[in-house]
C-alpha positions as CSV (number, residue, x, y, z in Angstrom):
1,X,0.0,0.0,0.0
2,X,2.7,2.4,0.9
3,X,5.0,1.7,-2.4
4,X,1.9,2.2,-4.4
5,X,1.1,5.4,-2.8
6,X,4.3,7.0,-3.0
7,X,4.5,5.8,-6.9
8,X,1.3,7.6,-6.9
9,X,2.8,10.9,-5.7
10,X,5.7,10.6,-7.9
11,X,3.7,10.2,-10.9
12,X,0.8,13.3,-9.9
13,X,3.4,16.2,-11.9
14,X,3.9,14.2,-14.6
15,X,0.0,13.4,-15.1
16,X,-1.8,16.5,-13.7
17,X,0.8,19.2,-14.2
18,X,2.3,18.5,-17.8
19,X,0.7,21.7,-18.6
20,X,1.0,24.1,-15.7
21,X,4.4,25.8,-13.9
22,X,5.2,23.5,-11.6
23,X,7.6,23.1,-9.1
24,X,8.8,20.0,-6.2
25,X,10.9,19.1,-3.9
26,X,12.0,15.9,-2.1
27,X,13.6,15.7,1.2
28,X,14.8,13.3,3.4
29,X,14.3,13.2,7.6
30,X,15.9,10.4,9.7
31,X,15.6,10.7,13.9
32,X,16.3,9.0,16.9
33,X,13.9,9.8,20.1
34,X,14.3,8.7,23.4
35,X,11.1,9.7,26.1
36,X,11.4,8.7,29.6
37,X,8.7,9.6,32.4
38,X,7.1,6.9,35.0
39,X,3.9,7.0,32.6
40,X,5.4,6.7,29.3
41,X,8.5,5.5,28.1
42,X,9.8,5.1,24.3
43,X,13.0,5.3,22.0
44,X,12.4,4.7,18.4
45,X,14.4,5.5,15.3
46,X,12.6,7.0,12.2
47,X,13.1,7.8,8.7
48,X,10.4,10.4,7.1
49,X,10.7,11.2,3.4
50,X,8.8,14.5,2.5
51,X,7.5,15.4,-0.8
52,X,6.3,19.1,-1.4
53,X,5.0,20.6,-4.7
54,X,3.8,24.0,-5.5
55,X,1.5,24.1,-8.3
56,X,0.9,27.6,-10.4
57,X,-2.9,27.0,-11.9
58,X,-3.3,30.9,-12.4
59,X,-1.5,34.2,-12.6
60,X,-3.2,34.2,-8.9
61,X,-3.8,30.9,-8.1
62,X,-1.1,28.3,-6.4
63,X,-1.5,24.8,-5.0
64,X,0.6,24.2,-2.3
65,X,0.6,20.4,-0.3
66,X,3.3,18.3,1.4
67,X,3.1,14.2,2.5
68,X,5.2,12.4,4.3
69,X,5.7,9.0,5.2
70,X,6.6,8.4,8.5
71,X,8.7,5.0,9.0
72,X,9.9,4.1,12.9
73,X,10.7,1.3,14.7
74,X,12.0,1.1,18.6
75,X,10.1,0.6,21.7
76,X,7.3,1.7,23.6
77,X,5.5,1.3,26.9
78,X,2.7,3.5,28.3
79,X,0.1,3.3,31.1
80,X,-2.0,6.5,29.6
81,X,-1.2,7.3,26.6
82,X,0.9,6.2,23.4
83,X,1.8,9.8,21.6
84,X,5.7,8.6,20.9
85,X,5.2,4.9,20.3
86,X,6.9,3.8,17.0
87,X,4.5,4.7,13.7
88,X,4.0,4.1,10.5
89,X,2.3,6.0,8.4
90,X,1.3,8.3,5.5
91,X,0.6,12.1,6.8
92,X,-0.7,14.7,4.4
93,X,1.4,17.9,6.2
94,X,-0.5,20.7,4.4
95,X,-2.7,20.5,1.1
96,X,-4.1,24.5,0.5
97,X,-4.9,26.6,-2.3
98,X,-3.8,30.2,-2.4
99,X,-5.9,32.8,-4.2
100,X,-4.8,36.7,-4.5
101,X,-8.0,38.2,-6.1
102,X,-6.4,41.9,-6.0
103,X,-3.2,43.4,-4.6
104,X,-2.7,42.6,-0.7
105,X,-5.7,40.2,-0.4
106,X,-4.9,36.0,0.0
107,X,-7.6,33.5,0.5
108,X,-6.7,30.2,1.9
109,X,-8.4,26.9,1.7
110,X,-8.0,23.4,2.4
111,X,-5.7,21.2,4.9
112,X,-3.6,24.8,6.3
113,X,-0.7,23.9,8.8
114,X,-1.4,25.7,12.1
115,X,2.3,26.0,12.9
116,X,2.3,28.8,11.4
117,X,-0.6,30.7,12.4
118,X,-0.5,30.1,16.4
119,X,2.0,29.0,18.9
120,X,2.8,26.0,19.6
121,X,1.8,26.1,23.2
122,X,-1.4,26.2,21.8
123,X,-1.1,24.6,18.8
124,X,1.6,22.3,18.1
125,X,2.4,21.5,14.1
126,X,-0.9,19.9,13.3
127,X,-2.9,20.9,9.9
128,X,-6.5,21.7,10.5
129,X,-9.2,22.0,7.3
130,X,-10.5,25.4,7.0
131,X,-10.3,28.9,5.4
132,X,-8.3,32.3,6.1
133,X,-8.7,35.6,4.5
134,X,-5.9,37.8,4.8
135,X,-5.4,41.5,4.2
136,X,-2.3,43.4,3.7
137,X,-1.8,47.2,5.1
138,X,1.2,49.0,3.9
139,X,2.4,51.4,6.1
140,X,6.6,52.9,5.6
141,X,9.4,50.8,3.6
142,X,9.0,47.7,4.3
143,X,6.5,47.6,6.9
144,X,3.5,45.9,6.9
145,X,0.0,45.2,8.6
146,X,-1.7,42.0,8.2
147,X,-5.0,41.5,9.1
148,X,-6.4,37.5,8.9
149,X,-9.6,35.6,10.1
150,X,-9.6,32.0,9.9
151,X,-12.1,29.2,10.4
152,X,-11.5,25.6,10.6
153,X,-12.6,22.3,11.6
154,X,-9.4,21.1,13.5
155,X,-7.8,17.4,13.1
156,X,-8.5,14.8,15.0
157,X,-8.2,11.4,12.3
158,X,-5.7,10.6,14.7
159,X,-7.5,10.0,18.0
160,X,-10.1,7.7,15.8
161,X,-7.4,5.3,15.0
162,X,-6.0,5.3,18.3
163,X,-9.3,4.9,20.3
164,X,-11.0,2.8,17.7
165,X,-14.7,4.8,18.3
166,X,-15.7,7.7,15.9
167,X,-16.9,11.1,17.8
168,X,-20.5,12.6,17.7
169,X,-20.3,16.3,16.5
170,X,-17.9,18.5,14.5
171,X,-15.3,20.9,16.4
172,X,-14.2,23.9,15.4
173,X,-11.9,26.9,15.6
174,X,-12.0,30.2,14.8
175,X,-9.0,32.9,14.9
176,X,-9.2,36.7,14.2
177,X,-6.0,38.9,14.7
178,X,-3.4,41.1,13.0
179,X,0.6,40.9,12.4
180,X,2.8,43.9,12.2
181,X,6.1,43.2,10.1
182,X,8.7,46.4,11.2
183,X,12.2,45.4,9.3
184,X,15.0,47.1,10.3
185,X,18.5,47.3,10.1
186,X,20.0,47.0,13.4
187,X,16.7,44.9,14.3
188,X,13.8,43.9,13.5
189,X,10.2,43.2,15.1
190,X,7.4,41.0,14.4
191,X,4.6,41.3,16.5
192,X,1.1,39.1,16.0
193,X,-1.9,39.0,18.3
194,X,-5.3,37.4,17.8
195,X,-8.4,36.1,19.2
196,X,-8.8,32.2,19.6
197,X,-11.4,30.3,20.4
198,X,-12.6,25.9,19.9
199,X,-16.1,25.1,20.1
200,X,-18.1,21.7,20.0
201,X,-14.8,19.5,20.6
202,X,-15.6,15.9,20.7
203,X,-15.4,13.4,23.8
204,X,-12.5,11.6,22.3
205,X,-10.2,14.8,22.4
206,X,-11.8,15.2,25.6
207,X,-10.8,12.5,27.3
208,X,-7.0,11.7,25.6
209,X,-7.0,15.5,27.1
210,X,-7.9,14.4,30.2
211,X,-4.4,12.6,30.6
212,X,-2.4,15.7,29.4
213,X,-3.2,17.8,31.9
214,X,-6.7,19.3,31.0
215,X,-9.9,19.0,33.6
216,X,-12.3,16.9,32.3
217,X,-16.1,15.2,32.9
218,X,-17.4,12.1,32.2
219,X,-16.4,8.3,32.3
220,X,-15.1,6.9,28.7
221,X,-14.2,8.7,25.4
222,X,-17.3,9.0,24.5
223,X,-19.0,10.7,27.7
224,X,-16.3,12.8,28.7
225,X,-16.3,16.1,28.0
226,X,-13.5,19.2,28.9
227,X,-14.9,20.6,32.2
228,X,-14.4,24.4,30.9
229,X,-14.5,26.6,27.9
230,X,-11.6,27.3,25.9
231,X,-11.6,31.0,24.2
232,X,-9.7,34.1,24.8
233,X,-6.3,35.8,24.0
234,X,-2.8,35.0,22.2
235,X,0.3,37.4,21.2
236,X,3.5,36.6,19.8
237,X,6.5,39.1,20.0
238,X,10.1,38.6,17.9
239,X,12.9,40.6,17.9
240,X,16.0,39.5,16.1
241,X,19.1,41.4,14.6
242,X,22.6,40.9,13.4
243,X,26.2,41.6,14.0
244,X,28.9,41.0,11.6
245,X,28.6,37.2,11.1
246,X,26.2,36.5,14.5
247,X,22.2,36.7,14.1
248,X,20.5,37.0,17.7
249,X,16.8,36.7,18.5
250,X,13.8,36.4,21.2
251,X,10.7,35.3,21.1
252,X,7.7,35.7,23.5
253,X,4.9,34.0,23.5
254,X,1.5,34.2,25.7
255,X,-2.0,32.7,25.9
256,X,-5.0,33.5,27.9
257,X,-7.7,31.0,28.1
258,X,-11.0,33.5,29.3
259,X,-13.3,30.0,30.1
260,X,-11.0,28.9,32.8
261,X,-10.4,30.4,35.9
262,X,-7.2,32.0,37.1
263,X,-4.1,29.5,38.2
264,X,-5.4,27.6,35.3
265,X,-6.2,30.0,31.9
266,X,-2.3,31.1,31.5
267,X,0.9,30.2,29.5
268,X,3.7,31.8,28.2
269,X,7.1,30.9,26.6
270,X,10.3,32.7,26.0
271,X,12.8,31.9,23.8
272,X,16.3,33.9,23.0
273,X,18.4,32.1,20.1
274,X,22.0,32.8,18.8
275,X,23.2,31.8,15.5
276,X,26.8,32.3,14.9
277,X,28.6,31.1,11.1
278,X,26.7,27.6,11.0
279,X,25.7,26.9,14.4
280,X,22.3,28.2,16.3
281,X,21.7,27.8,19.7
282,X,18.2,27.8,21.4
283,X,16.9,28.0,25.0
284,X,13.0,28.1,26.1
285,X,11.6,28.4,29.1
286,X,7.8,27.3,29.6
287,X,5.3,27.5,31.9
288,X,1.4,25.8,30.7
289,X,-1.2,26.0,33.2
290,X,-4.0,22.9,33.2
291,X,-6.3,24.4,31.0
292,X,-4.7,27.1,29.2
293,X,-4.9,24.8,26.3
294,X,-6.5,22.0,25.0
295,X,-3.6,19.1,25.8
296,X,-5.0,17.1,22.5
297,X,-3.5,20.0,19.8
298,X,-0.4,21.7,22.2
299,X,2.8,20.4,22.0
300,X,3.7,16.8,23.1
301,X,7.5,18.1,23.6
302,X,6.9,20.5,26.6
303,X,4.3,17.4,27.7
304,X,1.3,19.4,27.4
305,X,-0.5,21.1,30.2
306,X,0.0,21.8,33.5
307,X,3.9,22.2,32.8
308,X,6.8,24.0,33.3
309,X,9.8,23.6,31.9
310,X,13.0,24.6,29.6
311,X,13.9,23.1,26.2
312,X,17.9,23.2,24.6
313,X,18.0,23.2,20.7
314,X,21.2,23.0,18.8
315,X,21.6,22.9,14.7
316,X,24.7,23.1,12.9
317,X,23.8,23.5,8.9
318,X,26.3,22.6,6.7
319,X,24.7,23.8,4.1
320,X,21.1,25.0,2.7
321,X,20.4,21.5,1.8
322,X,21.8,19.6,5.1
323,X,21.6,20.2,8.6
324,X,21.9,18.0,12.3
325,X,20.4,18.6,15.4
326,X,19.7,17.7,19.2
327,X,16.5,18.8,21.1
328,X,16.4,18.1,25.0
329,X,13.3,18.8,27.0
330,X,12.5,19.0,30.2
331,X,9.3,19.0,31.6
332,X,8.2,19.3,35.6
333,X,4.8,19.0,36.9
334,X,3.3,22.6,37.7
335,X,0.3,20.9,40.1
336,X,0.7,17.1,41.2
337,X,-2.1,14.6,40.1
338,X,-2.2,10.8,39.4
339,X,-2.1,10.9,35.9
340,X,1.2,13.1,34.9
341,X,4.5,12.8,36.1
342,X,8.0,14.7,35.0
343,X,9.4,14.0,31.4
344,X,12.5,14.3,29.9
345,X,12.6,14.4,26.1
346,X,16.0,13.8,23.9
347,X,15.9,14.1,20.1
348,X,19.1,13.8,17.3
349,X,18.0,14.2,13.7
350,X,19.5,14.9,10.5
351,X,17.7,16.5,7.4
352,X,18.9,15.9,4.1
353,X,17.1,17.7,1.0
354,X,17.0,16.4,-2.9
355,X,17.4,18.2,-5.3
């Protein structure tokens, strides 16, 4: 099934695109993991290979979409939950069109990746099916003004397969907010902020939410439901600059959940990086209260919800086609319960792009 599906994918250009500007790219992802907490354990060793293609239909119309097949093996052993046991796989990681009807307008539609419309403290690199609308401002040289509403139904094929039952009801999400792009020389500042909110979400997110730190209601997956609201407030703040052959930059990142109460509706992460010749170095400190987020769409890394933490990234590219890494995490309980305990997350990988 796999062999015919990626013979498939190789062959779509050739078949649907023999007449259109076309354009793809192949690359290659192999990683080690290794997980360790006294509720889930797991090291595995993957290979992904990625293909992207952008298709130009129109003057103003592009096709953009990116698979992967994900191909592990290792070890796993879990009393709640199974998040890092060794897959295998076929992941569509974006499919979207991308309309300009006039000059600074975009309409998006289709499978759009999240990671790069939120955080990932709220939501971690997940594709959700829906449609944004995007307006750009022009204000002095380079600076712009964005202003974007989205709507989408957000993913959850995943927690089917893994639970085995199918959920009553269709979730969704809506986000409404603005970016402001200030270039500079000396430094630069991107700043985005934005209204969030999920409605409807089904009892199977519920309850694998449950055991990520979210407060739930309800017996089984399909009776349990998240015990508060989840709406409110998210900003985003980046400041980065250069000096002779060293790139600096900090990120700030904060979410307000309005449907929970207080010691519970708040997260935040900070992130100063350093790049100098090849080499970038990362540090982020955390800190995700229970129900700032829904646990189900956050990121798995910093453990979810009710966490605090710091994470340690190094990459060394050798050049714009290859590049290794290591990614440590550590994770602490913020408020003790029976279903969480500390994690500690290690990850190598190497990236390899085809031309």
């Amino acid at each position: 099934m796999l062999s015919r599906l990626i013979i498939l994918i190789s062959l779509f250009p050739f078949v649907v695109c023999s007449k259109v500007d076309w354009t793809s790219r192949l690359a290659l992802l192999s990683n080690a993991t290794y997980v360790e907490s006294s509720t889930q354990q797991a090291r595995s060793f993957g290979l992904i290979p990625a293909l992207s293609i952008d298709i130009n239909i129109a003057p103003n119309l592009v096709f953009k979409a990116m698979s992967s097949a994900i191909l592990e093996t290792g070890s796993h052993k879990g009393t709640l939950l199974d998040e890092f046991k060794p897959d295998q796989q076929v992941v569509l990681n974006y499919g979207y069109f991308s309309y300009n009807p006039y000059e600074g307008n975009q309409i998006e539609l289709g499978a759009l990746p999240m990671s790069e419309r939120a955080p990932n403290i709220l939501i971690a690199g997940t594709r959700f099916l829906g449609a944004e609308i995007l307006q750009e401002i022009a204000l002095w040289g380079e600076a712009e003004l964005n202003l974007y509403a989205l709507s989408a139904i957000p993913s959850n094929q995943e927690l089917t397969n893994r639970l085995g039952g199918v959920s009553e009801g269709t979730p969704g999400y809506q986000q409404l907010g603005i970016n402001l792009s200030l270039p500079g020389d000396l430094i630069g500042i991107k700043f985005n902020a934005f209204a969030w909110s999920f409605n409807n979400v089904t009892g199977n997110v519920a309850y694998q939410s449950g055991f990520m730190g979210n407060q739930t209601q309800g017996i089984g997956s399909a009776n349990t439901k998240l015990s508060y609201d989840y709406k409110g407030l998210a900003s985003s703040l980046q400041m980065s600059g250069e000096v002779a052959t060293t790139r600096w930059s900090f990120l700030a990142e904060m979410i307000y959940n309005d449907g929970a109460p207080d010691g519970r509706n708040q997260a935040m992460r900070l992130s100063p990086s350093i790049e100098i010749d090849s080499h970038t170095f990362t540090v982020s400190w955390f800190e995700i209260e229970a129900d700032a987020a829904i646990g189900y769409y956050n990121n798995a890394i910093y453990a979810h919800t009710n966490r605090s933490g710091f994470a340690l990234d190094y990459k060394l590219s050798f050049n714009e086609d290859e590049a290794f890494g290591i990614s440590v995490a550590r994770s602490n309980v913020l408020k003790a319960t029976l279903l969480q305990s500390d994690q500690d997350y290690l990850k190598m990988w190497w990236s390899f792009q085809l031309k």
